[in-house]
C-alpha positions in Angstrom: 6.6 -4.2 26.0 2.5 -3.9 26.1 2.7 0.0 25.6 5.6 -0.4 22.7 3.6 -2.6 21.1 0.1 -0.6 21.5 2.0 1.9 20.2 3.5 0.1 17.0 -0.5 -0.9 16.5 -1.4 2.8 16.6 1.1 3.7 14.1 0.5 1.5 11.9 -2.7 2.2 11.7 -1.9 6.0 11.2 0.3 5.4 8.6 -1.6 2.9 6.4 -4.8 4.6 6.8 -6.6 0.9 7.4 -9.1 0.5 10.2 -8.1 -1.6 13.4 -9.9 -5.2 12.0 -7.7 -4.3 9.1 -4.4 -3.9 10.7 -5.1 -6.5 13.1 -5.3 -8.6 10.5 -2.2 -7.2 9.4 -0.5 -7.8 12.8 -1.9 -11.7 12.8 -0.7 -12.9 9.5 2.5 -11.8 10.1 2.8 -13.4 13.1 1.6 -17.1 11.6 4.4 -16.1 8.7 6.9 -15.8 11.8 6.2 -18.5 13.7 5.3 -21.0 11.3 8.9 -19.8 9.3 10.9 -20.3 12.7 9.3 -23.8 13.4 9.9 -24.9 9.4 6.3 -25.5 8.8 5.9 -23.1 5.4 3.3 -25.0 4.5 1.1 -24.0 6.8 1.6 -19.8 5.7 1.5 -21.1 2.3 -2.0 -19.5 1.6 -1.0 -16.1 3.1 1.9 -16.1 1.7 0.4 -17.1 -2.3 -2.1 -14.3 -1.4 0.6 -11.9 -1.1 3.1 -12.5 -3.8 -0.2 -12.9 -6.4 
């Protein structure tokens, strides 16, 4: 799973062009988008999420 997901990291980062702080960043906010969607927190994402859709 580790190297898959190294892997995923590095590919991103290929493809986008962004620098590893960038994509890491990336990686987290989609992650608190995830998790707090699952648990039914929105609120919580709500910034990220106003951020994105402007």
């Amino acid at each position: 799973m580790a190297i898959a997901f190294r892997s995923l990291f590095h590919d991103v980062l290929r493809a986008s062009g962004g620098g590893e702080e960038e994509v890491a960043q990336f990686f987290a906010c989609g992650m608190l988008i995830n998790v707090t969607t699952a648990l039914e927190l929105p609120e919580i994402a709500a910034p990220i999420l106003d951020v994105a859709t402007g």
